[in-house]
C-alpha positions, 0 to 999 in steps of 0.5 A: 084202761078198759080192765082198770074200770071194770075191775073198779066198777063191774056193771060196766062189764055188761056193755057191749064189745062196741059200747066198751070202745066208745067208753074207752076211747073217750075217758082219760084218768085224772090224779090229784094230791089231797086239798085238791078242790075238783070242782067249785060251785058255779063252775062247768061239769067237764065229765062224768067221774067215776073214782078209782082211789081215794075220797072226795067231799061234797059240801055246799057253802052257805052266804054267811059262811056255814058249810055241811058235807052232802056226801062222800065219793070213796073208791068205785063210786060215781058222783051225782052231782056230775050226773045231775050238771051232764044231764040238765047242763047246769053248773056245779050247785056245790064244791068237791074237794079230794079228802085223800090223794084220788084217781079218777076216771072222767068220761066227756061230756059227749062220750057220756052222751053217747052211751046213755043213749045207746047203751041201756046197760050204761043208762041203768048203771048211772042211774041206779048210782043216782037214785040211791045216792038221791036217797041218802040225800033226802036222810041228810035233809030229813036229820038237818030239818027234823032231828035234834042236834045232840041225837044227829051227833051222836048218830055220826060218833057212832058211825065211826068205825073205831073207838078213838079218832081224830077229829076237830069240833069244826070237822064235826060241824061241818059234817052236820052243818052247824057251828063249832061253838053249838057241836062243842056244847054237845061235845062236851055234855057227851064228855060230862056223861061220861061217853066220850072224852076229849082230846086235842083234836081227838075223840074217844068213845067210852059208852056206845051203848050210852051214845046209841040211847042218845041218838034215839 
């Protein structure tokens, strides 16, 4: 198991033989299938989680229905929002839901305890993880408070890392928090400008070059 870890997360090599013990002897693994919803908003924290395979989306739920993604957990990667329920005892503030089959690592909330606060090694690891996933955070808060729809939808067409790809207009929306009628309009206007073209549930990008003056 200890070998599993490390091979996935590396900077935990640098605990020590004792502090790995207690890492190890504290976590269990956890599988789930896709649609899987890991953790609901409202509900306890029940471990640290640091994922082995697969992708787990953060999003939150507005009162009338509106969603937007806050992040991603890929492969090697720990999520914040667990951190943030461990370390102030607060209830999950959002939903994670497995995008893809996972595996993941869950550390108790007492082993998680005990390594933050004897082990340096530890701590720096979980919050180095925190401040740059913070970061992304505040770009997110930054693009939905100040920056114009048609420059934020162009911005994430072009974060794709191929040309054709299948996505819905609801998908879109809900990667950035707007409606699906709303990103539709923009679709399309992308579509009559000749840089992209739209599918049945796909998108095809013609003009990056047109998109990345868009998204300017």
């Amino acid at each position: 198991m200890q070998k599993i870890i490390t091979d996935y997360f590396p900077e935990l090599n640098q605990l020590s033989a004792e502090n790995k013990k207690i890492l190890e002897s504290g976590i269990h693994m956890v599988s789930a299938p896709a649609g899987t919803v890991m953790f609901s908003e409202g509900s306890e924290c029940k471990g640290y989680v640091m994922l082995l395979e697969g992708t787990v989306r953060v999003h939150k739920v507005s009162e009338d229905g509106r969603e937007i993604v806050l992040y991603r957990v890929e492969s090697g990667e720990s999520c914040i929002m667990t951190t943030t329920c461990l370390i102030s005892d607060e209830q999950y503030g959002a939903e994670g839901v497995a995008e893809t089959d996972v595996k993941l690592v869950v550390v108790p909330p007492g082993t998680f305890n005990q390594l933050l606060a004897r082990s340096d090694k530890f701590r720096n690891f979980v919050f180095e993880v925190y401040a740059k996933r913070m970061s992304m955070l505040m770009m997110l808060v930054e693009e939905v408070v100040f920056k114009k729809l048609d420059k934020r939808l162009a911005h994430l067409l072009l974060d794709r890392n191929k040309d054709q790809f299948e996505a819905t207009h609801q998908d879109i929306a809900l990667e950035l928090g707007s409606v699906r009628e709303v990103v539709s309009r923009q679709l399309k206007v992308f579509e009559r400008g000749g840089l992209i073209r739209l599918g049945r549930g796909s998108i095809t990008i013609l003009d990056r070059d047109g998109l990345g003056a868009a998204s300017q």
